[in-house]
C-alpha angles and dihedrals in degrees: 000000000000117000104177117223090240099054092115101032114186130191129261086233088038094054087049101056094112128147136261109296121236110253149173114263122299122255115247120232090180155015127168141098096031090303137116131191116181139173129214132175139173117207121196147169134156147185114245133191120181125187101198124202120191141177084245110067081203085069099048107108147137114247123184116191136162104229145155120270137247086298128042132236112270138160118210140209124212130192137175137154130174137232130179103295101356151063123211121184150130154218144207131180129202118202128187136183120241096201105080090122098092102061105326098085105212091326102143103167119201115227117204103215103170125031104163144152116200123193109195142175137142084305090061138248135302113196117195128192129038128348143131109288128262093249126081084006099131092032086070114027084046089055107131082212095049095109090041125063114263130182122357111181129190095211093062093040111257115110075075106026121112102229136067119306125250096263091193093333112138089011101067109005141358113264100261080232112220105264139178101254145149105232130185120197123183131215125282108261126184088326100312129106128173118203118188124170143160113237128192098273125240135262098241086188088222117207137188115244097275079062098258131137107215096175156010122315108217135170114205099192118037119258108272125221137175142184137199122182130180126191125184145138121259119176093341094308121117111227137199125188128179133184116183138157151167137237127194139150120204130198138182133204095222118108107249095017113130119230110230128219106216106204133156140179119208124186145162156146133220118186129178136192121185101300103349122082129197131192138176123185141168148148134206119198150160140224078358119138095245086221113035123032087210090051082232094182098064098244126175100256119205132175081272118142136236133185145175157150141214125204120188133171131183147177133204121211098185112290101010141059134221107196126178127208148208140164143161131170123191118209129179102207113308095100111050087002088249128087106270151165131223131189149160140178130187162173135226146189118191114177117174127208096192148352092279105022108066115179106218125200117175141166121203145177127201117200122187119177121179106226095196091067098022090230119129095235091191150011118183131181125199139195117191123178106178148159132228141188133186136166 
């Protein structure tokens, strides 16, 4: 068996599709009338070093590379000014890659991940434009990794692409792909907050059985995602619980092409106590790209399932952190269009010398074994020693 390293490329701007990086406060431009402008930024490289090894004893190699990390670099704006009883505001994000040295020339693109307006009052808040999706949200942003590197396999491109690593996508949880949506949230109360939202729905590129498309994909309803999240205190421990998920339905005009229902489940708890951290996390769905939410890669999506869980544990001994991880998702054929596992565990050091400047070490191995064959396509280990900043 020969399973080529490219048989899943991605796209330097694809693989760098990550989410807002947790940092320090803004800094505030400024503050008067009833109106706030405020700045915020997040800066990373590492040193990577991956020990790839293949199927095909032609694709084992060592590759050293000095990359971003899990998630890009991105500098964000923040506005907000107040009426009477409401807020209104906004926010938009621009993101680049740092690594155009290896065949993009000086091509830093800029990625626009979050173009959003938000009106907000005692009701809630509605939020309209372009922001990450509702499911698989808290999966993600609540990562204990997301700041590290993660999984970087050959087989999806990224030992030589040119954008972030995975971190624990495709091995926990699908990316909540930024999305053009009109989203309500309502107010915290007593812990509890709902968030539902329409989101522009997804290409499922739809095919008759001999794998051809013969007509026009269409949706005729938005995709539909939700979010509830709970906090509160038990025996001295902060908890956070989350439940979200997706709805979709997808149609093509062809003769003898299937229409496919698109639906997930996410779900998780984070609970921690003093130093130590705990989180569980996991999704189950169906006819949903195990990767991308959006299926950005244009694959031909089927009712096929996917499933799969993160565990994830730390401990903090004053200024730095030691994190474990763990992460599997099983997919039945809507990834790499073959039955296949994917899975990573790792370990992590974070020590921070400040509020804004954190030193990352962290080893990690990647395992994907196509199911279908029962053959392990791929084991990579990597090594990854890096820098961030954040304000």
């Amino acid at each position: 068996m020969n399973k080529n390293n490219t048989a899943y490329p991605l796209l330097t701007a694809l693989a760098a599709a990550m989410l807002s990086a947790p940092a320090s406060a803004a800094i505030t431009l400024y503050d008067q009338d009833d109106t706030s402008f405020s700045v915020d930024g997040y800066f990373n490289a590492f040193y990577v070093h991956n020990k790839v090894d293949h199927i095909d004893p032609d694709l084992d190699r060592n590759q050293s590379r000095v990359k971003m990390g899990f998630l890009p670099n991105y500098i964000g704006f923040n506005v907000d000014k107040k009426f009477d009883n409401l807020t209104v505001g906004g926010r938009s994000s621009f993101w680049v890659t740092i690594n155009d040295s290896q065949d993009n020339a000086t091509e830093t693109g800029i990625d626009v991940r979050q173009f959003y307006g938000t009106v907000s009052g005692d009701w809630g808040e509605v939020l309209f434009g372009k922001d990450f999706g509702l499911f698989g949200r808290s999966n993600i942003m609540l990562d204990e990794f997301l700041t590290a590197y993660g999984q970087s396999s050959d087989t999806l491109g990224l030992v030589d692409g040119g954008g972030v690593s995975f971190g624990n996508i495709g091995t926990g949880y699908p990316y909540p792909f930024p999305t053009s949506q009109i989203t309500y949230r309502s107010p915290v109360m007593n812990g509890f907050r709902a968030a539902v939202g329409i989101m522009d729905p997804v290409d499922g590129h739809l095919v008759d059985d001999n794998g051809v498309q013969t007509g026009k994909d269409y949706q005729d309803s938005p995709r539909f995602e939700t979010e509830l999240t709970y906090q509160f205190e038990l025996g001295g421990a902060q908890l956070h619980t989350w439940l979200n998920g997706m709805y979709q339905q997808a149609d093509n005009t062809g003769a003898g092409v299937d229409s496919v229902t698109s639906r997930g489940l996410g779900y998780g708890l984070q609970a921690k106590l003093g130093q130590l951290s705990l989180t569980g996390s996991g999704f189950n769905a169906e006819g949903v790209n195990p990767f991308f939410t959006n299926n950005a890669t244009q694959a031909s999506l089927r009712e096929s399932d996917s499933k799969g869980y993160l565990l994830q544990g730390s401990y903090a001994f004053g200024k730095t952190r030691v994190a474990l991880s763990y992460g599997k998702t099983r997919d039945d054929g809507n990834g790499l269009g073959y039955q296949a596992d994917f899975k990573t565990s790792g370990i992590g050091l974070f020590h921070s010398i400040n509020d804004n400047l954190t030193l990352v070490a962290e080893y990690n191995r990647f395992d994907l074994k196509d199911r279908d064959a029962g053959d392990r396509v791929e084991k990579t280990d990597t090594l990854a020693l890096g820098v961030a900043l954040g304000w």
